[in-house]
C-alpha positions as CSV (number, residue, x, y, z in Angstrom):
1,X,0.0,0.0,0.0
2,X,1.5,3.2,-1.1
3,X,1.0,6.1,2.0
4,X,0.9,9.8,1.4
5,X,-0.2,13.0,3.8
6,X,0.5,16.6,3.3
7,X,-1.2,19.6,4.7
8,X,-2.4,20.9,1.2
9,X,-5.7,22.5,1.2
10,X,-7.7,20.2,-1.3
11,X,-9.3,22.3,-4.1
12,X,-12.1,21.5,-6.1
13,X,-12.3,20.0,-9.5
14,X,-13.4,23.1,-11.1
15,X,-10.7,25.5,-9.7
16,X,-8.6,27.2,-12.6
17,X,-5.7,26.4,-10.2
18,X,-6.1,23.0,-10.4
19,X,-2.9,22.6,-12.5
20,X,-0.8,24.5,-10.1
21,X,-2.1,22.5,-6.9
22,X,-1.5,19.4,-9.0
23,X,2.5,20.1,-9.1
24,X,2.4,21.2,-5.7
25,X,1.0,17.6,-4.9
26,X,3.4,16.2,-7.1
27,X,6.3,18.2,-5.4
28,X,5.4,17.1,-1.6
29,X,5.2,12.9,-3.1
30,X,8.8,13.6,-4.2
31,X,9.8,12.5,-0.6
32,X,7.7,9.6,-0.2
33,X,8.6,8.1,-3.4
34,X,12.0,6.5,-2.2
35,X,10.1,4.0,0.4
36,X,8.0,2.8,-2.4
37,X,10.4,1.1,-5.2
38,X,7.8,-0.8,-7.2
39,X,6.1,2.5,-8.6
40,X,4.0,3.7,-10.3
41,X,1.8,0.4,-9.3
42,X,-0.1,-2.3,-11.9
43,X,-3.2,-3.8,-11.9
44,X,-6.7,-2.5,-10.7
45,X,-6.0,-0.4,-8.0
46,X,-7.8,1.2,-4.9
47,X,-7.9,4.3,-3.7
48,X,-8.7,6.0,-0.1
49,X,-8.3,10.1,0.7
50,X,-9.2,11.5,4.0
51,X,-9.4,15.2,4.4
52,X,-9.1,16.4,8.1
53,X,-9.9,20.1,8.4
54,X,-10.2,22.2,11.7
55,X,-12.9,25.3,10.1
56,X,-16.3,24.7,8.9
57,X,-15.3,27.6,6.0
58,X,-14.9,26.0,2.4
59,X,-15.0,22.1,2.6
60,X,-15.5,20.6,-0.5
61,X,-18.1,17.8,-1.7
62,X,-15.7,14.6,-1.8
63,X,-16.5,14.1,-5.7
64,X,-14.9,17.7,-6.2
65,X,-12.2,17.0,-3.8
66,X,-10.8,13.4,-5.2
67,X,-10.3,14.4,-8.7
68,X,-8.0,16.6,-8.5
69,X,-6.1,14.9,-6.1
70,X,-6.4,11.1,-8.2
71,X,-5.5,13.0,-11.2
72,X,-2.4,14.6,-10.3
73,X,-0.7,11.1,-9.3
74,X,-1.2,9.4,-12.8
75,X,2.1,8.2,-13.7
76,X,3.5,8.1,-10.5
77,X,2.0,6.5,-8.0
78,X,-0.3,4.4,-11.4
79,X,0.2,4.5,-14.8
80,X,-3.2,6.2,-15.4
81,X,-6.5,7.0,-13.2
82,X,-8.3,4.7,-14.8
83,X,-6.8,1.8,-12.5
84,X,-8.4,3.1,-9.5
85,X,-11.6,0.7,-9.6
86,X,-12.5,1.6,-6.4
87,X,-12.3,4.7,-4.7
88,X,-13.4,6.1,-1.0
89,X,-12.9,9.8,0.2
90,X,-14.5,11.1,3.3
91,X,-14.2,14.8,5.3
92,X,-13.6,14.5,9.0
93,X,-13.7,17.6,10.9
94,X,-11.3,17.9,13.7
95,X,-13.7,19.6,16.0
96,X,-12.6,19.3,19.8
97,X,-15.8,17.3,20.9
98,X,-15.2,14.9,18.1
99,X,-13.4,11.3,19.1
100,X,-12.0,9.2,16.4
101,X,-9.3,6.7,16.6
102,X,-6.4,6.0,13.6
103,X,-5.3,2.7,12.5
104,X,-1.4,3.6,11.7
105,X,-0.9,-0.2,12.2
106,X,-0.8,-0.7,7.6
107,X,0.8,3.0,6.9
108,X,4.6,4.0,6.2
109,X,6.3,5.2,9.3
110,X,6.8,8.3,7.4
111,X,3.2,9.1,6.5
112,X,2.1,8.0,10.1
113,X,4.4,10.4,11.7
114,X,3.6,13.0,9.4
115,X,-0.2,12.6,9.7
116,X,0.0,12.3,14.0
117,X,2.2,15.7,13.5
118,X,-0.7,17.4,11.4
119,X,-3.2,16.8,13.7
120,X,-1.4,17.1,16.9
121,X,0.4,20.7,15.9
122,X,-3.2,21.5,14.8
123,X,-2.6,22.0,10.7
124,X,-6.1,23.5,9.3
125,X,-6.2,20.9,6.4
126,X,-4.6,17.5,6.1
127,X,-4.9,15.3,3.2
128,X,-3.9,11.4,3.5
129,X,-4.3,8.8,0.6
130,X,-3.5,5.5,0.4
131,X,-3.1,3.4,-2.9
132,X,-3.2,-0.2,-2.8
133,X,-4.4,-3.4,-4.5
134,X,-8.3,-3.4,-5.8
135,X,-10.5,-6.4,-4.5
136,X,-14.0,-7.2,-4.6
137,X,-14.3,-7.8,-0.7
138,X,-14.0,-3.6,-0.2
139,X,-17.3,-2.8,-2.5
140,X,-20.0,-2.9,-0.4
141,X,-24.0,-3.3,-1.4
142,X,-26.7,-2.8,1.4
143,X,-23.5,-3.3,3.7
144,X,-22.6,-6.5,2.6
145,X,-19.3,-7.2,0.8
146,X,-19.5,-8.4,-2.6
């Protein structure tokens, strides 16, 4: 499973500066890309992004908010978007009354560290997505796996 966090605010699918956040993207994987040697990845693929943010101001529908973001990595972490055959994004709010636990157990040390620094230093928007193998037991219908 390939392991990525950065404290990019996402931007919508729409944005004219959707080029220029994809580099940025690009830029802050440059990093990661030395733990993973067997990139970019074959096969069907799947996808997860998470999008922490601390303010209520400007979160984005998750439709608008993947794109950009599953785009950008096409030839790097995949040879093309079109090997994500399933994909999950949610938006958690970091809200002080809120309780959530993170699994850390399946990340990279590096993109666990990174994403307890986020959160504990209090970033206003964290982005974490994971890339790994597609299988059917993840797609779920009336909350039964496939």
């Amino acid at each position: 499973m390939i392991c990525f966090v950065t404290d990019k605010r996402p931007i919508s699918y729409n944005s004219r500066k959707k080029s220029t956040y994809q580099k940025e993207l690009k830029k802050a994987f440059e990093s990661y890309k030395a733990f993973y040697s067997q990139l970019p990845l074959e096969g069907e693929l799947s996808s997860n992004i998470v999008y922490f943010y601390r303010d209520q101001n400007g979160t984005l529908d998750v439709d608008n908010l993947s794109k950009p973001f599953i785009d950008a990595f096409s030839g790097i972490i995949y040879h093309d978007d079109s090997q994500i055959k399933h994909r999950e994004c949610s938006c958690i709010s970091l809200r002080c009354d809120q309780n959530f636990e993170i699994n850390y157990s399946g990340m990279s040390e590096k993109a666990a560290k990174k994403l307890e620094d986020y959160i504990h230093k209090g970033a206003k928007h964290i982005l974490y997505f994971e890339v790994g193998d597609f299988s059917l037991k993840q797609v779920k219908i009336g909350g039964q796996s496939i």
